[in-house]
Steps between C-alpha positions, in 0.01 A plus 500: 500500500634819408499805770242682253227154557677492918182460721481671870266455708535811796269365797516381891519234663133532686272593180293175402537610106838504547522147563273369277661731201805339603358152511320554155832566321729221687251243406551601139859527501503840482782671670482825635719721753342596836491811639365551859385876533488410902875495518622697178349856556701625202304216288180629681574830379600435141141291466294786635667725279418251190172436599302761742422284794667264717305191464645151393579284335605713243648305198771649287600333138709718289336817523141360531379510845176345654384587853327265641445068473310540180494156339392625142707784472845287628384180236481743255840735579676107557343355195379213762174321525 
């Protein structure tokens, strides 16, 4: 995967979505890098500046970003069913 198609997913370790986002992709063999916003305020930061808010999971491929565990949305972004 090249760092353009490099998938983030900015969250913490007590949000529900988080986990299940997580779990979603790792069943698929999807690999990802994890940031934890609870421990990485600079990360926190640079996510509320891309997106407005501070919710999570936020997931980040390339420059594509999708707040949020929305199923349809991620299938669609990952070309995944």
């Amino acid at each position: 995967m090249n760092e353009a198609n490099k998938i983030k997913i900015y969250s913490t370790p007590f949000c529900p979505y988080c986990v299940s986002l997580k779990l979603f992709l790792e069943e698929r063999g999807i690999k990802f890098e994890e940031i934890d916003i609870a421990k990485d305020e600079k990360a926190a930061q640079e996510i509320m500046t891309k997106t407005n808010q501070i919710g999570v999971p936020v997931l980040e491929v390339g420059d594509q970003i999708i707040i949020g565990f929305d199923k349809e949305k991620i299938c669609k972004l990952l070309k995944i069913k």
